[in-house]
C-alpha positions in Angstrom: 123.1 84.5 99.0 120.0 82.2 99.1 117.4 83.3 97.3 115.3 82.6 100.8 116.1 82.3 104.2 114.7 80.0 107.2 114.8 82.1 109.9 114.7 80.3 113.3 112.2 80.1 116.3 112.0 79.1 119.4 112.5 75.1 120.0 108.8 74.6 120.2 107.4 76.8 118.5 104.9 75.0 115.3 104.6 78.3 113.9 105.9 79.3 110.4 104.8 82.4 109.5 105.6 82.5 105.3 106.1 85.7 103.9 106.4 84.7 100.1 106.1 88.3 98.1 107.5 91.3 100.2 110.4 91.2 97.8 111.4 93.6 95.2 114.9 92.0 94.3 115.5 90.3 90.4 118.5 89.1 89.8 119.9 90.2 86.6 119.5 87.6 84.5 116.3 87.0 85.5 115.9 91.0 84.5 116.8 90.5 81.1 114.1 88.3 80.0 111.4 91.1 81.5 110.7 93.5 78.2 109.4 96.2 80.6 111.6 99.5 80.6 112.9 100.4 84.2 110.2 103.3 84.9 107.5 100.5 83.9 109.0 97.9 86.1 109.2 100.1 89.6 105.7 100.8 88.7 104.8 96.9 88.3 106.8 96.1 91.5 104.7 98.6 93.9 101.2 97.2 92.8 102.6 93.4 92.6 104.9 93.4 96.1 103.0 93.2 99.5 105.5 95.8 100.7 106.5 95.7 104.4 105.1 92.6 104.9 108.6 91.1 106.0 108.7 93.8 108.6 105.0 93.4 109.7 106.3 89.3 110.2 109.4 90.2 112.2 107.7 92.7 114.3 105.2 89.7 115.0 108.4 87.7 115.7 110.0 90.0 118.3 106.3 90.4 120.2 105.1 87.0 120.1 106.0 85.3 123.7 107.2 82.3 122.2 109.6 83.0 118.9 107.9 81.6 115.4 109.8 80.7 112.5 109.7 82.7 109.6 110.2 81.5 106.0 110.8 84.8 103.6 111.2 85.0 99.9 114.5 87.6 99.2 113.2 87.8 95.9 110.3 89.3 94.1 107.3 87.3 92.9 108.5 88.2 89.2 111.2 86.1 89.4 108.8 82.8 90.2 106.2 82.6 92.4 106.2 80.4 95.0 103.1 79.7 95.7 101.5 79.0 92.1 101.5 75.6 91.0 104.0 74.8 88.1 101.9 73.1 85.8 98.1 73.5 84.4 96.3 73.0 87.5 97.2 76.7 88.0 94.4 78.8 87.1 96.0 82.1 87.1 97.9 81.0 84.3 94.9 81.9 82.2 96.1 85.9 83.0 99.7 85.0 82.6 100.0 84.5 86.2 101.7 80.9 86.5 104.6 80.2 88.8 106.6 82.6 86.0 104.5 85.3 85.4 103.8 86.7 81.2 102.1 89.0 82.3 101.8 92.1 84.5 98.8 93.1 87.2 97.4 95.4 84.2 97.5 92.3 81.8 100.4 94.1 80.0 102.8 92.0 78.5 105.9 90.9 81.0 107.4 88.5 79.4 107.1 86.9 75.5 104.1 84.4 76.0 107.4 81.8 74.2 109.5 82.2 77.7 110.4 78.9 78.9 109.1 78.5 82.1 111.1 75.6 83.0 114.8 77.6 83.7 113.4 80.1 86.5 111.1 77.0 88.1 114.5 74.9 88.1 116.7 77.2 89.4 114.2 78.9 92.0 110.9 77.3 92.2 111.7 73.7 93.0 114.7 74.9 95.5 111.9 77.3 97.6 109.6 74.2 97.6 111.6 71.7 98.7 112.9 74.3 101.4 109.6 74.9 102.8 109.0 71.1 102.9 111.8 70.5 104.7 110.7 73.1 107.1 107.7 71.9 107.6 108.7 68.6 107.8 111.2 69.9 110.5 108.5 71.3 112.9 106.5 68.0 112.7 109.2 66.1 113.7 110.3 68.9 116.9 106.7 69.5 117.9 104.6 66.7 116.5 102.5 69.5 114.4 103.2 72.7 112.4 101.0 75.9 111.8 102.0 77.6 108.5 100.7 81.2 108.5 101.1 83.3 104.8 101.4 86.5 105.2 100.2 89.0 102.6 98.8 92.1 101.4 96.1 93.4 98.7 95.3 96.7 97.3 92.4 98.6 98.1 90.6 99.1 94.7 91.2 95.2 92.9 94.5 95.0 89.9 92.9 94.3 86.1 94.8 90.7 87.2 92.2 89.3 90.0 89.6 86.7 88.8 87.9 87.1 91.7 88.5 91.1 92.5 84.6 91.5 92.8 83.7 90.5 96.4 84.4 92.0 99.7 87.5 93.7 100.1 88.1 94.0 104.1 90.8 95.7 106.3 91.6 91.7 106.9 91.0 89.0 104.8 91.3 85.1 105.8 92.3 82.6 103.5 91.1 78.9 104.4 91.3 75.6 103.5 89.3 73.1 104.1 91.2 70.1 105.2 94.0 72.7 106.4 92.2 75.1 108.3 90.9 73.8 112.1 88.0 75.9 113.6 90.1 76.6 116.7 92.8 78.5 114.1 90.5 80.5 112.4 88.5 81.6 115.7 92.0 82.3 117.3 92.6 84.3 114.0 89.5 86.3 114.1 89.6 87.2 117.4 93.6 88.1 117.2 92.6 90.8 113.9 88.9 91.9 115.4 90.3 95.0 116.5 91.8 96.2 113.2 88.7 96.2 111.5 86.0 94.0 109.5 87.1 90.6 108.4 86.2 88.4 105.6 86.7 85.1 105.0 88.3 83.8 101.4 87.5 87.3 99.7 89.0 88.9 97.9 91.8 85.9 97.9 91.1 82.4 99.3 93.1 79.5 100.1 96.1 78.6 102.4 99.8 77.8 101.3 100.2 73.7 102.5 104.0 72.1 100.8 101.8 69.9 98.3 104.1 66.6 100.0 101.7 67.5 102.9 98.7 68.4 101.2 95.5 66.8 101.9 96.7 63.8 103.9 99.0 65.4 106.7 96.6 67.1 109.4 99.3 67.8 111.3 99.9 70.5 109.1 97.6 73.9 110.1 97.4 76.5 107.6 96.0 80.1 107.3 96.4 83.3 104.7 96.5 86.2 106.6 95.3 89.0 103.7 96.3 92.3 105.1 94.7 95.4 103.1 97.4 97.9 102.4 96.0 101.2 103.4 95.7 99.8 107.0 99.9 100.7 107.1 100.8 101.8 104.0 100.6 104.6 101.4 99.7 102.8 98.2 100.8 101.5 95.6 104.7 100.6 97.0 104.8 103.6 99.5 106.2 103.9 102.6 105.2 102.3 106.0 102.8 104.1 108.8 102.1 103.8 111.9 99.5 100.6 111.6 102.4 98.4 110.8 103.0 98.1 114.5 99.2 97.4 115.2 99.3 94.6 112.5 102.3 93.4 113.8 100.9 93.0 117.6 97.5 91.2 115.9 99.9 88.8 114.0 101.8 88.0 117.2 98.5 87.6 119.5 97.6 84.7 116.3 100.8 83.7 116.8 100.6 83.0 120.4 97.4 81.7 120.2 98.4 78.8 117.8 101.4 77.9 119.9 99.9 77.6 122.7 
């Protein structure tokens, strides 16, 4: 099995919604370079998963009137993640946070600060990258444009791990970029979430996943980060869904709608 699926859309839909860390799943392998015990592990997993967030996405999916694609990581964010850069331009690295995490949300140690980064970003990393290029570069060459949407979730009280954890922490959070990010996306955005609560732009996380072959020169390419607070539809930390899953769901889907159309 793929470590991440393409899941497909309608015909002319731009839409990708990218749900990169709703994944608990670590391959073996990949397990036994983790020196957490299994208690400490489950515990790292519900504060570092946005839990349910593949479900909010394919809820989103069913209710949108014209079908997105959806591009979903099967595994969890421990293994690699996707959407760090794999070299020093990532800042997290300086909490152990790279594309192949040291360290845990608690700044605990994850993995030996000697772990070769280079085997995990190899085998999973460079495959999930290349995958959401081509998917990208897919929808450009359908529709003419594509509209990445990230879908993800935060805690209510900020993890020791945040460098920015000390702003406004929202029911909804936006992520923008600034080549990335049109006016008409984010006003369709904020109008698509206003009922669920306040919204916030680029706090407590900031930014918008773009493949980096696209980056900055292709604006074609539409991006948002959709930051969803968890005790909107969950129990925290890694609990089970509620009943605002389906609210969340209809929001993402009216977003969705509003950026196909």
């Amino acid at each position: 099995m793929s470590s991440f699926a393409f899941l497909p859309g309608a015909p002319d839909s731009p839409v990708i919604l990218h749900v990169p860390h709703s994944a608990r799943e670590i391959p073996a392998g990949v397990r036994a370079g983790i020196v957490l015990d299994e208690g400490a592990l489950e515990r790292e997993l519900d504060h570092i998963t946005d839990s349910h967030t593949a479900e909010i996405a394919e809820e989103a999916a069913r209710l949108a009137g014209v079908t997105p694609w959806r591009f979903v990581n099967r595994l969890s964010r421990l293994v690699v993640d996707p959407e760090r850069f794999p070299d020093d331009r990532e800042e997290m690295r300086a909490v152990g946070m790279g594309a192949v995490y040291t360290r845990t949300t608690h700044r605990e140690v994850l993995r030996p600060e000697e772990t070769d980064p280079e085997p995990l970003v190899a085998r999973y990393f460079r495959p999930y990258a290349r995958a959401m290029t081509d998917a990208v570069t897919e929808r450009l060459t359908a529709v003419g444009r594509a509209v990445v949407v990230d879908v993800h979730s935060y805690p209510v009280e900020p993890l020791p791990y945040e460098l920015h954890g000390e702003g406004p922490r929202p029911p909804i959070c936006l992520g923008t970029d600034a080549f990335h990010t049109p006016p008409g996306l984010l006003a369709a955005a904020r109008k698509a979430f206003g009922e669920v609560g306040e919204i916030a732009l680029d706090s407590p996380f900031s930014g918008a996943y773009v493949p980096l072959a696209h980056y900055g020169t292709d604006a074609r390419v539409s991006a948002l980060m959709v930051e969803i607070r968890r005790d909107t539809y969950m129990t925290e930390p890694g609990g089970p869904a509620g009943p605002g899953l389906t609210r969340l769901a209809s929001a993402l889907a009216a977003l969705v709608d509003a950026a196909t159309g």
